[in-house]
Structures are given as C-alpha cells and as structure tokens.
N, C-alpha and C positions, 0 to 999 in steps of 0.2 A: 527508517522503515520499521526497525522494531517496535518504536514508539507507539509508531501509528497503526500496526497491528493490535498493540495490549489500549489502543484506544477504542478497535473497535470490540476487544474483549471484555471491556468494562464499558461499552456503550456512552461512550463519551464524545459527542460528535460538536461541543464548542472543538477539543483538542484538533481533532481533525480537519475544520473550518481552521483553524490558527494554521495549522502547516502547509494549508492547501495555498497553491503560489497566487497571487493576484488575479494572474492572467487568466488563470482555469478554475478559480474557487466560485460554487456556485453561492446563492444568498442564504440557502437553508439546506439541511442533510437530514434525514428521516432515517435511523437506523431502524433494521426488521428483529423488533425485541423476540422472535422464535427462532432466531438463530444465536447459537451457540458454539462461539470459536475454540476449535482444539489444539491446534499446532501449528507453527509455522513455519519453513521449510525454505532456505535462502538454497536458488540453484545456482544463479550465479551472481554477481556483481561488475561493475565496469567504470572506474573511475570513483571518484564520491571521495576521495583522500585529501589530505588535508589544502595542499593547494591546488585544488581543481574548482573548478566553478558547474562542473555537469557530472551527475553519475545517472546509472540504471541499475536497477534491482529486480533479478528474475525470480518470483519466488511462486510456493504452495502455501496456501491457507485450509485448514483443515476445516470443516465443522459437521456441526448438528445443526439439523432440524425437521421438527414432528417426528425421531425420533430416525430418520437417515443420514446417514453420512453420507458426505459431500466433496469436494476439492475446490477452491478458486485460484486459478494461472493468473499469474498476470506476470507483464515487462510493465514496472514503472521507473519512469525518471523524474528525477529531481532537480532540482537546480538551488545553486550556494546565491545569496541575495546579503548583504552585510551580514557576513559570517553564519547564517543561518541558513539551511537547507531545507525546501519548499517540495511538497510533491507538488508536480507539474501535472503529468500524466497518465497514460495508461495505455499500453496495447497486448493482445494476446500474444502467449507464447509465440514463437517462432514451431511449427510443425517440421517434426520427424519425418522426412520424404525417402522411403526405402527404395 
C-alpha cells in the first residue's frame, strides 16, 4: 500500500499498472498532474502477513489541489499472486452509523 501511495506521489502510474492485479488492472491510468499528495494515514489493516494470500487496507490519503485540501477513504484489498501482492480493489470506507 505504501508503495503504491509514494507512486501516486511521484506520479508514476507504469508502477501502479505493475501492482494492479490482472483481473482489475485497466489498460491505461491518467494521473491528474494538479493534485498533490500530502499524507498518508493507514486506519486499519486485515490480513496481508506473511502467509496469507488476502489482506485489506483501510486508509487516508491526504492532498492538494488548486490550492485546497482534500482527504481520499478508501478499503482496498489485495491479493498475494506468486509471492507478490497485487491491488485488487476498492470500496469506500465502512460509515459511522450513530
């Protein structure tokens, strides 16, 4: 996950295509060169250890852009493919129901 954070920090979207898993990698990735990533924020995690084959990654992505601050939520999971860990997915946080 970290990886694939400081890829989209340094706008590097072959790296991003390389981890994206088969089944969900699309053919091309357009990053929006006006955004600017500031932080990144792990809330939780669920598996992903050394002999697992599935984890999740709840996290906060910080940024700029034109000069606002932003947040991006996501739940993604990944999946291990010969020893190597693949983003899969993506779905929104889980919401706080008071």
């Amino acid at each position: 996950m970290r990886s694939r954070y400081s890829a989209f920090y340094f706008g590097d979207a072959q790296y991003l295509l390389k981890t994206w898993h088969q089944l969900t990698r699309p053919e091309a990735l357009e990053l929006d060169p006006e955004i600017t990533w500031r932080r990144l924020d792990i809330v939780r995690t669920k598996g992903g250890g050394l002999l697992d084959s599935n984890g999740i990654v709840e996290f906060t992505a910080h940024y700029r852009v034109t000069g606002k601050a932003g947040r991006h939520n996501e739940v993604s999971r990944f999946q291990k493919v010969d020893q190597h860990w693949y983003y899969l997915d993506a779905a929104p946080p889980p919401r706080n129901v008071a």
